[in-house]
LOTIKE-921684 format. One line per field, with one value per residue (C-alpha): residue number from 1; x, y, z. Coordinates in Angstrom, 3 decimals. Layout:
N
n NUM,...
c1 X,...
c2 Y,...
c3 Z,...
END
This chain:
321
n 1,2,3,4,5,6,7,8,9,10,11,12,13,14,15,16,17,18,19,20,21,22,23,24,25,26,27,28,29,30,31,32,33,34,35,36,37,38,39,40,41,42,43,44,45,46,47,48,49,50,51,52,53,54,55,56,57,58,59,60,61,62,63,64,65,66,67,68,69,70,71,72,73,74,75,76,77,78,79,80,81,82,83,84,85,86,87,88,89,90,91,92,93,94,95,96,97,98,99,100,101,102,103,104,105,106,107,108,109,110,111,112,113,114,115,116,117,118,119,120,121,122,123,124,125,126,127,128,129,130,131,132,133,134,135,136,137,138,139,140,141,142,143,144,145,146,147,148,149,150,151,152,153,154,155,156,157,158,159,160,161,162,163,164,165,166,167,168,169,170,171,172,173,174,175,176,177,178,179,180,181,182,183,184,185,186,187,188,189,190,191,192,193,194,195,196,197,198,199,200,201,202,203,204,205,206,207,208,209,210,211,212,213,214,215,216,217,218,219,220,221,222,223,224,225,226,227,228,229,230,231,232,233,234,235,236,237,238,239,240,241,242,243,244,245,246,247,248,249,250,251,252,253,254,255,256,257,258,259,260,261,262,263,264,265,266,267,268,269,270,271,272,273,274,275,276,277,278,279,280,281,282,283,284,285,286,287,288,289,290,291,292,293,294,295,296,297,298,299,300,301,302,303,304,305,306,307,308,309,310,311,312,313,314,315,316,317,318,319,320,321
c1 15.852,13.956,10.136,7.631,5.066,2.084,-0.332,-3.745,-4.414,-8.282,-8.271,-6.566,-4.189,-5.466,-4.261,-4.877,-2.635,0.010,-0.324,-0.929,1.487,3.259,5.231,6.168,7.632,9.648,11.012,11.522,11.692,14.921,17.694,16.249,12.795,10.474,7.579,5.172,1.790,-0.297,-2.178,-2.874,-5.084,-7.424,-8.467,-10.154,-13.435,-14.613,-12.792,-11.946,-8.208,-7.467,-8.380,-6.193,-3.031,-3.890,-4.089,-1.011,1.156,-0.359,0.654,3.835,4.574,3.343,5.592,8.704,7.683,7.202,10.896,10.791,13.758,13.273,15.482,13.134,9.987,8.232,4.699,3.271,2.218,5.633,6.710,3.876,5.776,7.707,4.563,2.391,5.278,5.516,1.646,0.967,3.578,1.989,-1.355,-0.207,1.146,-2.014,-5.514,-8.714,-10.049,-7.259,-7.822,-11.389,-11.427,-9.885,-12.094,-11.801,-13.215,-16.033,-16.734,-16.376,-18.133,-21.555,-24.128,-22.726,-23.877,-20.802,-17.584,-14.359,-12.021,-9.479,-11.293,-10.619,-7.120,-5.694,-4.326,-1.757,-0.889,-0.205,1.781,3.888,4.409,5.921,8.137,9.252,11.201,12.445,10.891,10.853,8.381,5.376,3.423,-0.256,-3.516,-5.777,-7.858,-4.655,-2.927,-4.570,-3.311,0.411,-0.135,-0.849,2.207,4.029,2.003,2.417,6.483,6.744,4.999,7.125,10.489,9.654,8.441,10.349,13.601,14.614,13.627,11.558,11.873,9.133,7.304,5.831,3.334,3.288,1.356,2.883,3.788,0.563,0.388,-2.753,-6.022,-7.958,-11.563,-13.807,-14.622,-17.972,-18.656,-16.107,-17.301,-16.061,-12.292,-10.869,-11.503,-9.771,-12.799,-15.563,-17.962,-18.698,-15.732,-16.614,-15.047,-11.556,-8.880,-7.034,-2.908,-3.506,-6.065,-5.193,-4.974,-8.375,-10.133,-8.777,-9.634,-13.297,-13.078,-12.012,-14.599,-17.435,-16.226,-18.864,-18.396,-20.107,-22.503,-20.471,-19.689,-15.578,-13.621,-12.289,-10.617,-13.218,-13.273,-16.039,-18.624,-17.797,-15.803,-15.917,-13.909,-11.539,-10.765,-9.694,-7.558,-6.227,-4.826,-3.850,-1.695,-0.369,0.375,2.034,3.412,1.944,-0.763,-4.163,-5.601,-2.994,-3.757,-7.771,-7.269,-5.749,-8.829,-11.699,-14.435,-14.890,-13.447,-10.192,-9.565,-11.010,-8.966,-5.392,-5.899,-6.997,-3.099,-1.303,-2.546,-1.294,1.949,2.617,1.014,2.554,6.342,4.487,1.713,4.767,6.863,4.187,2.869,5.914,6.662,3.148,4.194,7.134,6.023,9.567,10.515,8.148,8.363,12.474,11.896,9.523,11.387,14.385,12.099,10.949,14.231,15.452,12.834,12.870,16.767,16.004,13.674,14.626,16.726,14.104,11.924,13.865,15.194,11.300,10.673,13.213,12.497,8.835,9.984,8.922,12.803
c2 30.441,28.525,29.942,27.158,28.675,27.065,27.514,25.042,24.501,24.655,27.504,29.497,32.052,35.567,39.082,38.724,35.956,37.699,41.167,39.723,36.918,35.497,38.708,39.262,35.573,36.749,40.376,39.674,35.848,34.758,32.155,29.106,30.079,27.008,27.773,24.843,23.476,22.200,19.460,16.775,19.671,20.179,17.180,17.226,18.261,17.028,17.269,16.714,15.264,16.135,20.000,19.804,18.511,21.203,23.655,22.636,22.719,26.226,27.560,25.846,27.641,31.207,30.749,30.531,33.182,35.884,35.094,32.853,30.288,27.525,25.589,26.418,25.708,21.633,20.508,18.772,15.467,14.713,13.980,11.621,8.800,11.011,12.881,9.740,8.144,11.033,11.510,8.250,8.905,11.843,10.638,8.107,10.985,13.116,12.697,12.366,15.672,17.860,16.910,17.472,21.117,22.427,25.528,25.015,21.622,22.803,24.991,23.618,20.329,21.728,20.684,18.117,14.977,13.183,14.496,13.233,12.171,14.064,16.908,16.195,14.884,17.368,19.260,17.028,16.239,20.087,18.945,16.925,19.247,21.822,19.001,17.327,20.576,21.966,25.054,27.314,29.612,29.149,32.746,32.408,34.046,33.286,30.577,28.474,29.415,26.594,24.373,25.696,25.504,21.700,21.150,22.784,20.446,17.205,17.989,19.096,15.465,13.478,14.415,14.471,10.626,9.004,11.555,14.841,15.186,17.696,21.931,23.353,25.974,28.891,30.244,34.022,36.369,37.311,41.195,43.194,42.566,43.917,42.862,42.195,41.992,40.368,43.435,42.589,42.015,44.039,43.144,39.677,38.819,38.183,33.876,30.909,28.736,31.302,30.217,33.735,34.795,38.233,39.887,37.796,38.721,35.728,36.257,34.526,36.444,38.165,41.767,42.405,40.245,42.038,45.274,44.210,43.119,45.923,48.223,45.930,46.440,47.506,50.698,53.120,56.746,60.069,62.532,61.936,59.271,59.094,56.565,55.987,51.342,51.796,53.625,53.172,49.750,49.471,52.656,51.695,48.252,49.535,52.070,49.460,47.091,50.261,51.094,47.345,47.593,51.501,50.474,53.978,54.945,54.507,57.681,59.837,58.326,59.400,63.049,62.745,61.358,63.112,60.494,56.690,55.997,57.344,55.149,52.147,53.027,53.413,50.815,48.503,49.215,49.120,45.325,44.408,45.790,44.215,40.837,40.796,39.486,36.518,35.674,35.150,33.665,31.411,30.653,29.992,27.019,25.893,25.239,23.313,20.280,18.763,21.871,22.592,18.665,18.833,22.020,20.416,17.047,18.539,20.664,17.335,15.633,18.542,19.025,14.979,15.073,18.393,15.702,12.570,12.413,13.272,10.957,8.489,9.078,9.614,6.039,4.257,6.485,5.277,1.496,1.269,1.695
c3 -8.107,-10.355,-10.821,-13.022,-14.977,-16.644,-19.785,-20.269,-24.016,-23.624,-26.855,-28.850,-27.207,-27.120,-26.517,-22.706,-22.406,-24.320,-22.500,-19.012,-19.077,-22.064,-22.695,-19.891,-19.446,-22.565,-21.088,-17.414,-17.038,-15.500,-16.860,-14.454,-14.962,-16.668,-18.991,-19.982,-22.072,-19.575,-21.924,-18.877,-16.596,-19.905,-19.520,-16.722,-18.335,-21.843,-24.486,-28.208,-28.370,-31.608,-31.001,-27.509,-29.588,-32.223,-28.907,-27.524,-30.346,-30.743,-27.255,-27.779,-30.924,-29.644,-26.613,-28.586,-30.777,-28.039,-27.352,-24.816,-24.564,-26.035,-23.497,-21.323,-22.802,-22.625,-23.029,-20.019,-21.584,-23.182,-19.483,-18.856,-17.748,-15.051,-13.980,-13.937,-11.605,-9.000,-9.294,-8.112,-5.154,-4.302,-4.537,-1.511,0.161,0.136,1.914,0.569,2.655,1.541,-2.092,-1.768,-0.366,-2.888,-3.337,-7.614,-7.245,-4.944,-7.715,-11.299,-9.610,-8.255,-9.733,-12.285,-12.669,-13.802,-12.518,-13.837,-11.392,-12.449,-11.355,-7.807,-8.743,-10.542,-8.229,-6.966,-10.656,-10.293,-7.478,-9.267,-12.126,-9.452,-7.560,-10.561,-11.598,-8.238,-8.436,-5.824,-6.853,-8.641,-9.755,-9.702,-9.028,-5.865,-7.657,-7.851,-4.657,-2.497,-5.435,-4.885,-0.701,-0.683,-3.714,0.051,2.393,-0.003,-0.194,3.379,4.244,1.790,3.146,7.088,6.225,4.137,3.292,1.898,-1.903,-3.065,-2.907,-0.691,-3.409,-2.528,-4.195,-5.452,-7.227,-10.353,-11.400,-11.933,-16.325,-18.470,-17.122,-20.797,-20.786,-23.319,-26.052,-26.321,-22.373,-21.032,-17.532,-18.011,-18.443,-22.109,-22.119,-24.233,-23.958,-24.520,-26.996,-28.200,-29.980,-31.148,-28.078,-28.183,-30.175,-30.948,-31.003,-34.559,-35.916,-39.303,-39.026,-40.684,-38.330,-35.574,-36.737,-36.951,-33.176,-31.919,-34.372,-33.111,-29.525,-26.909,-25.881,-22.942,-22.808,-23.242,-25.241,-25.175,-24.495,-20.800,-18.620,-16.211,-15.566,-13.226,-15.060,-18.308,-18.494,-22.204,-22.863,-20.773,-21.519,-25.026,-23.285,-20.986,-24.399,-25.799,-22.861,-22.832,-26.792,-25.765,-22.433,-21.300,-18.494,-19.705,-17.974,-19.791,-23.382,-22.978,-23.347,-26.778,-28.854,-29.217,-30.507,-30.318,-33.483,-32.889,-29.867,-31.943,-35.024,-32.981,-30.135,-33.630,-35.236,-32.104,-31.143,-34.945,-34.868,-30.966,-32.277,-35.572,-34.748,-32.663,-35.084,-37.930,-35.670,-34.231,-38.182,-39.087,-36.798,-37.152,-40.589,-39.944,-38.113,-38.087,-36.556,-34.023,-32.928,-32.555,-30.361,-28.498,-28.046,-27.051,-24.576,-23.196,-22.948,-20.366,-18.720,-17.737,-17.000,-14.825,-12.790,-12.924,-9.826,-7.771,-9.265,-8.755,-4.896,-4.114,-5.508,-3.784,-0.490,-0.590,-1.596,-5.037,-6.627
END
C-alpha cells in the first residue's frame, strides 16, 4: 500500500503544518509511504524563484528533521523530466471540461485578469505526480479531493484505451491532526503565505520569537480560561497547540490555569521544546548544502526509478516510445 503525500513551498513551514501533518507523516507513516516538495504547483501564481528554491530546500530539510525517511522523501521539480513526460500524456488523455470544473480553479481564478495556465493545468500535473509513483492512496482534504477523483478518471481512461499502466488512487481524508489557527485571527487557519506574520509561528522561529507570538496572541472575554472554540476561539486555539505539543484533550487542560498568562506562558514552552529537535535538525542541514543536496539527489534518483516503468509503458502504449 503505497500512500503519496504532498507539501507546496509557497512559505515557511509553521506549527500547523507540523502538528496537523508533518508529524504525523513521521509517527504513523508506513514503510511504502512517499512524502514530497511540491515546487512545480507554486508556480501556478506569481512568484519569486529564488525565494521558492529557498522554500523548498526549507520543507525539504524540516521533513527529514521531524524523522521522516529520507528514502522516502524527493522534491517535485527534481523529477521534471518524468513529470513533464507523463503530464503531457495525460494532458491528451484529459478534456478541456473536466479540467476546467475543477472547483479550485473556479475559485482562485474569479475575477483575475491574467490567469496563468497552469492554473487550470495543474491538476493533472497533480495527476501525474500520483501515477508516476503508484500510489494507491492519496490523503487530502475536500479542496483537493476533485483533484485526486480525476488522477482516478484520467488513469481509469488511460488503461481501458490504450493498456493497463497506472494504479487507480483513491483519495482519502487523512487522520483528524491539530487544526492551528492564525494567533492573531484565530478565526482563520494558521497560513504559509499570509502576509501578516504576527499570528504564525514559524517551525524556525527562535525560541524568543515564539514566545512573543504566542504573548501577543488574541485572546477572548472571561474571567478564566475555558475550552469553549465557539465563543471564545482565541482561548481555545492556544489550548488546541497546547494539547498537540501535550498530546492531551484540550477541554481537560483548561481547568488547570487560572489566568491568561498561565496558558500563554506554558502553551509558549511546550511549542519550543516539541519544535526544538526539528528546528536543529532542520538548521543543521540548511547549513550543509552538500548535505542537504546528496539527500535530496538520492531522493530524486528513487523516486524516478520507482516510476520510470510506467512512464515508459504509457509512452509506448500511446505511440510516442
Amino acid at each position: 500500500m503505497i500512500r503519496l503525500s504532498g507539501i507546496t513551498p509557497s512559505g515557511h513551514v509553521h506549527v500547523g503544518n507540523h502538528l496537523g501533518a508533518i508529524r504525523r507523516w513521521a509517527d504513523e507513516g508506513g514503510p511504502d509511504d512517499l512524502y514530497f516538495v511540491s515546487d512545480l504547483h507554486a508556480m501556478t501564481n506569481a512568484h519569486n524563484p529564488a525565494k521558492l528554491r529557498s522554500m523548498a530546500s526549507e520543507q525539504l530539510a524540516v521533513l527529514i528533521a521531524a524523522g521522516i525517511d529520507p528514502d522516502r522523501v524527493f522534491v517535485q521539480s527534481d523529477l521534471a523530466r518524468e513529470l513533464g513526460a507523463l503530464n503531457w500524456v495525460l494532458e491528451c488523455t484529459c478534456n478541456y471540461g473536466e479540467a476546467a470544473r475543477m472547483i479550485q480553479f473556479k475559485e482562485k481564478s474569479k475575477g483575475q485578469a491574467g490567469v496563468r495556465l497552469s492554473l487550470l493545468t495543474y491538476p493533472v500535473l497533480m495527476a501525474a505526480d500520483i501515477l508516476l509513483q503508484g500510489a494507491d492512496e492519496v490523503p487530502v482534504g475536500e479542496d483537493q479531493r476533485q483533484h485526486v477523483e480525476l488522477a482516478r478518471t484520467l488513469a481509469k481512461r488511460f488503461n481501458s484505451t490504450y493498456g493497463d499502466v497506472f494504479t487507480m488512487p483513491k483519495a482519502v481524508l487523512p487522520p483528524a491532526g491539530a487544526r492551528v489557527m492564525d494567533l492573531a485571527e484565530p478565526t482563520r487557519k494558521m497560513s504559509k503565505s499570509t502576509r501578516d506574520e504576527a499570528g504564525v509561528v514559524f517551525v524556525l522561529d527562535e525560541a524568543d520569537q515564539v514566545r512573543r507570538k504566542i504573548k501577543r496572541a488574541k485572546t477572548d472575554g472571561g474571567s478564566k480560561p475555558a475550552y469553549a472554540p465557539e465563543s471564545r476561539p482565541g482561548m481555545a486555539n492556544l489550548l488546541d497547540i497546547l494539547a498537540a505539543c501535550t498530546r492531551e484533550k484540550p477541554a481537560d487542560l483548561a481547568d488547570r490555569f487560572d489566568s491568561y498568562g498561565q496558558v500563554k506562558e506554558t502553551v509558549a514552552e511546550a511549542l519550543i521544546e516539541e519544535l526544538r529537535p526539528v528546528r536543529e535538525g532542520a538548521l543543521a542541514l540548511l547549513a550543509d548544502p552538500g548535505e542537504l543536496e546528496r539527500v535530496r539527489k538520492a531522493g530524486a534518483v528513487r523516486a524516478a526509478e520507482r516510476g520510470e516503468h510506467r512512464l515508459q509503458s504509457a509512452l509506448r502504449l500511446i505511440g510516442a516510445g
